[in-house]
N, C-alpha and C positions, 0 to 999 in steps of 0.2 A: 663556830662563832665565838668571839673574844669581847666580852663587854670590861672600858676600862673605866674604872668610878674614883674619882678624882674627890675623895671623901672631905680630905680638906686643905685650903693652899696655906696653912702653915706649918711650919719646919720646923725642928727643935737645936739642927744645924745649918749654917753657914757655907756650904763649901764653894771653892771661890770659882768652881766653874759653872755651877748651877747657872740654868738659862735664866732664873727668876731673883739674881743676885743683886738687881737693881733695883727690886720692886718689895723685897717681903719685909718690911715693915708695915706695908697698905695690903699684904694679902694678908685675911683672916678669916674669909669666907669659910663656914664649914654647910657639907650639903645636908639639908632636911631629911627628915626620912621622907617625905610624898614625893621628894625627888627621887632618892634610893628606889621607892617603891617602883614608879613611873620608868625608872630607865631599866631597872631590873624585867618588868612585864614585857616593856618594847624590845629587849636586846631575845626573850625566851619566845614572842611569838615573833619576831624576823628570824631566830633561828630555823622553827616550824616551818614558815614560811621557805626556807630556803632547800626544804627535805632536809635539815642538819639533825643529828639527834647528839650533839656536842657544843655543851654551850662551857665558855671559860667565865669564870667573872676574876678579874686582878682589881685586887682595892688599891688604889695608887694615890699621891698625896704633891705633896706636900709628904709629910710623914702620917702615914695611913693609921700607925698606932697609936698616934694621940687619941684614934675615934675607933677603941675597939668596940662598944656600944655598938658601933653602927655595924662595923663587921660582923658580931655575932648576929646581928637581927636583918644583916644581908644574908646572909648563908641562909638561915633559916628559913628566910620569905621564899627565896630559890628554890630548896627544898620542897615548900610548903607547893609552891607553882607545879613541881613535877608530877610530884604525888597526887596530885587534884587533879592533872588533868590526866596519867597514863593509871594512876591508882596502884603500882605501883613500888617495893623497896628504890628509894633512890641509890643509882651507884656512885661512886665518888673516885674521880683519878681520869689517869687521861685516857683521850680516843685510842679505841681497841684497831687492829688490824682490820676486823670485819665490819667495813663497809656496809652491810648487810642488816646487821644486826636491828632491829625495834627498837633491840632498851638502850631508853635516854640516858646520859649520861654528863656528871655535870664535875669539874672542875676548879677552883679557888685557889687563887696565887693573890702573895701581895709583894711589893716591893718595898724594900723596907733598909731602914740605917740600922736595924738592929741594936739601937745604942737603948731602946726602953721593952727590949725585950725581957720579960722575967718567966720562971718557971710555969706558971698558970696559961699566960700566953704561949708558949710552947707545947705545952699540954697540949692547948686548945687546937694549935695549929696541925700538931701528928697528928690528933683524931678527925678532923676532918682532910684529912690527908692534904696539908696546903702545897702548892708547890711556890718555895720563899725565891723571893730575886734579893739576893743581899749584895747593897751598895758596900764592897770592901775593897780597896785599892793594894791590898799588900802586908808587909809587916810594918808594925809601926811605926819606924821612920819613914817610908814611904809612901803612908794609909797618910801621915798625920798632915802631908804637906799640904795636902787639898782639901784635905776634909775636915772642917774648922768645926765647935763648938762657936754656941753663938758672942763669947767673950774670947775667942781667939785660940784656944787652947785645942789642942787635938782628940780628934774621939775616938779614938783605937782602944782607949782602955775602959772604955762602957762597953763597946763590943767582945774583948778578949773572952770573958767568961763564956760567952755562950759559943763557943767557934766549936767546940769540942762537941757539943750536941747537933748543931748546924750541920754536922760533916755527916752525921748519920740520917737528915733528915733528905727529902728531896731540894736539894739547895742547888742555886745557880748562883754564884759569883761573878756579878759583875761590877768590872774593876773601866775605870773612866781613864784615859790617855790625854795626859795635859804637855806643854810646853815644859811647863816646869818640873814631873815629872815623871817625863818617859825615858831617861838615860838610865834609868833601877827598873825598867817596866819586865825583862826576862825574869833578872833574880827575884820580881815581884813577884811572877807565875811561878816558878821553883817552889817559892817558898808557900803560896796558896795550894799547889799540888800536896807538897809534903802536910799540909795541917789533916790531910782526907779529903777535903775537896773532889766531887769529880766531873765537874762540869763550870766550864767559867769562859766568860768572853772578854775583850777589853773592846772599849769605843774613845774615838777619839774626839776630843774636842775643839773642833772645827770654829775657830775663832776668827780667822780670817788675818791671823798675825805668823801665820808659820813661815818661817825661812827659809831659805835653801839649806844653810847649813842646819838646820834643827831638823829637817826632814833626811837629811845623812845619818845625824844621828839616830834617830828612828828605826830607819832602816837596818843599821847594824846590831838595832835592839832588835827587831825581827829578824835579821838571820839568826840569831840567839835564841829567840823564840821557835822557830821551826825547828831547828839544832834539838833543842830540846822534847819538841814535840815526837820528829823523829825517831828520837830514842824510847820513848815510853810506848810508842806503838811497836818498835822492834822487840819490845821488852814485854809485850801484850800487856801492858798497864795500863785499866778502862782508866782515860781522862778526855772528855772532850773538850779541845781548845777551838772555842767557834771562832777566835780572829784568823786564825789559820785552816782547818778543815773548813769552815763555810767556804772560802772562794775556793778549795779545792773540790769539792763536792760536787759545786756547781759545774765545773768544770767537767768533773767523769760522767756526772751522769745526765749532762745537757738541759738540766734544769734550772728554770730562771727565778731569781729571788722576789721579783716582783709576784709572781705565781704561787712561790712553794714559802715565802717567807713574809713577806709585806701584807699582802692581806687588804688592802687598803680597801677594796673596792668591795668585797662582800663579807670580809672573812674579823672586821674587827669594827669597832664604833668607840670612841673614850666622851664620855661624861665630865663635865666641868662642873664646880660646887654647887653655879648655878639651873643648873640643869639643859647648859646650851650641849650639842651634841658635835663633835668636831672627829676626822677620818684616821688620827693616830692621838699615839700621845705627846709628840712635840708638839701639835696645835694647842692644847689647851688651855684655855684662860676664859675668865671670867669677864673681861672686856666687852662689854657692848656691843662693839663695833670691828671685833676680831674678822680678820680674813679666817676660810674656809669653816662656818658653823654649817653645819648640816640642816640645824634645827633645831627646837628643843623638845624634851623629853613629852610635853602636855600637846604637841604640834600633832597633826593629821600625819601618821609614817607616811602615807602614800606620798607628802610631800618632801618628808624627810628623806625618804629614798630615792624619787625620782625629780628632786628639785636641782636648783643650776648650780649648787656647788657637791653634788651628788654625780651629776654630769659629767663635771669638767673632772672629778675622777675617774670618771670611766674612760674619759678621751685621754687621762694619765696612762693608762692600762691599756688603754688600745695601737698605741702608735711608739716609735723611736722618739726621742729629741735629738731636733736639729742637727745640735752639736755633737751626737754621739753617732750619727748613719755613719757607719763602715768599721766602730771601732769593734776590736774584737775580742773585747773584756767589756764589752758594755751590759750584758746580762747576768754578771755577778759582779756591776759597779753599783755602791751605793750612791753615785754622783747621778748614773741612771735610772733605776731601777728603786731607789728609798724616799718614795714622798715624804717621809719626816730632814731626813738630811738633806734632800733640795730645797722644803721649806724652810729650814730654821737658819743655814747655809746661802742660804737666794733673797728667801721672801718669796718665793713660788714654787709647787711641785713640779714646774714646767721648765724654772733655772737648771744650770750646768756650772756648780764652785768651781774656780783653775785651780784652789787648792783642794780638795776635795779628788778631784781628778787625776792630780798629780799624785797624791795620796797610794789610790788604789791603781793606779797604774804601778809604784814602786810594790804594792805588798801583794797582787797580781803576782809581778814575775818572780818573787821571794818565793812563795806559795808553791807556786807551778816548779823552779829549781829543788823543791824539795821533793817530788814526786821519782823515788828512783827506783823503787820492787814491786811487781805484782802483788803482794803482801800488804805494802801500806795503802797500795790503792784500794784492793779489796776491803780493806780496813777502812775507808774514808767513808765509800758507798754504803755501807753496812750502818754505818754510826758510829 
């Protein structure tokens, strides 16, 4: 189970793809702790409930470390829940192979700009063994083009110091794909490889403005990207690149992303400041009158879970769409298979983006061209 706590919707950057690039001057909402408290207890007994004995909590934001206060007295309460009810050492890190096992086990990731990271924070973070998602786009000149401070200026140089410590820690780098730029997005991942790095994905920002010819481009960044991927698995160099091993993965070993990745339907719940409960984290917002709230945190679960926008996830999860019966890249497309990218891309987990489609149709057959020795296959299935 994946609880995601949307601690607070302000940001201490700009960057110009952000979904909420229209709005944060009016976001400033930060959550209470009875909200913390409340979505913490509901996400550790739906855990129970589910026979899970792996619960995730990600503090996610806006930028999460403006509200380290709340972090530490998130972790703790979690703690505090396990120990009380199994009585108990709590373990800390991820889900073990066995299946089997009793002992609960709880995990803490946050996503973060890493621009107000300091040494005390990083402490804090290794010892409870966090696992960090760092917003990093590249090297500087190509980190800075997107990723704005709030007077314009680039933040690559708040981050620089700590990259060195980062590479040692559990980090996941993920780097965001814009129009403006993904023609640097290879020699981006080169040079994120080379800092230490060993794990990073890029995602694309599906704006609804892409071209033909910008998606050419693209493409040719992706052969670059596999090119290089290539190499570092012939070279047995651990680096996982999920823009490229995800669709192959899926591919070897017949496993669908809505199942083994999405989660959507039992496997994750995100928390908004106000304590509305929504089924990823593209949903989230503090809005009223937001499509797909589950509920909120003080609500009866039994309504939260089997209410009608609870539902209509499951009927996400139970069936094809329409538009996708007979394709055969539909069960590792995120046009299929990612209720956040058919919502934020549609306006419905039940839409089908043309660009979106096109997308993973072109980085599909990239992907798949790149599969040429039983070696890097076995290498893909393995991790």
């Amino acid at each position: 189970m994946n609880l995601v706590l949307s601690l607070t919707e302000r940001c201490n950057l700009r960057c110009t793809y952000c979904y909420y690039k229209v709005s944060h001057e009016a976001r400033s909402l930060v959550m209470s702790n009875d909200i913390m408290e409340a979505a913490i207890r509901l996400a550790f007994e739906r855990t129970l409930s589910l026979n899970q004995r792996f619960l995730n909590i990600t503090f996610f934001g806006g930028e999460p470390l403006l509200c380290m206060d709340s972090i530490r007295r998130g972790v703790e309460l979690a703690k505090g829940l396990v120990h009380e009810r199994f009585g108990e050492e709590v373990l800390l890190g991820p889900p073990t192979s066995n299946t089997t096992s009793p002992k609960f086990r709880l995990r803490f990731a946050v996503n973060t700009n890493a621009t107000l990271l300091n040494e005390d924070i990083i402490e804090y973070l290794k010892r409870e063994k966090f696992r960090i998602y760092l917003s990093l786009d590249g090297p500087e000149a190509h980190h800075n083009i997107c990723r704005k401070q709030v007077g314009g200026a680039g933040s690559f140089k708040l981050i620089e110091p700590h990259i060195p410590v980062l590479t040692k820690l559990d980090t996941v780098v993920l780097s965001v794909v814009t129009r403006d730029n993904m023609r640097s997005l290879s020699d981006a991942a080169r040079w994120i490889q080379a800092q230490g790095f060993r794990n990073m994905t890029a995602a694309v920002d599906f704006d609804g403005k892409w071209t033909g010819e910008e998606f050419d481009a693209l493409a040719a960044e992706y052969e670059k990207l596999a090119e290089f991927w290539l190499e570092l698995k012939r070279k047995k160099v651990p680096f996982y690149l999920g823009t490229i091993q995800d669709k192959l993965k899926f591919r070897l070993t017949g496993q669908r992303h809505r199942t083994s990745s999405c989660q959507v339907a039992e496997g994750i719940v995100a928390c908004a400041a106000n304590g509305n409960l929504f089924p990823c984290t593209r949903f989230i917002t503090s809005k009223p009158d937001a499509p797909y709230i589950l509920g909120n945190v003080f609500d009866d679960p039994a309504q939260i879970w089997n209410g009608a926008v609870a539902r209509d996830i499951l009927d996400f999860f139970s069936r094809d769409k329409e538009d996708c019966k007979g394709c055969a890249i539909r069960f590792r497309c995120h046009a299929h298979e990612c209720a956040c990218t058919s919502f934020y891309s549609t306006g419905s987990i039940h839409g089908v983006s043309p660009e979106v489609c096109t997308h993973e149709r072109m980085l599909a057959a990239i992907c798949d061209d790149a599969i040429c020795d039983d070696a890097v296959c076995d290498d893909v299935i393995s991790g």
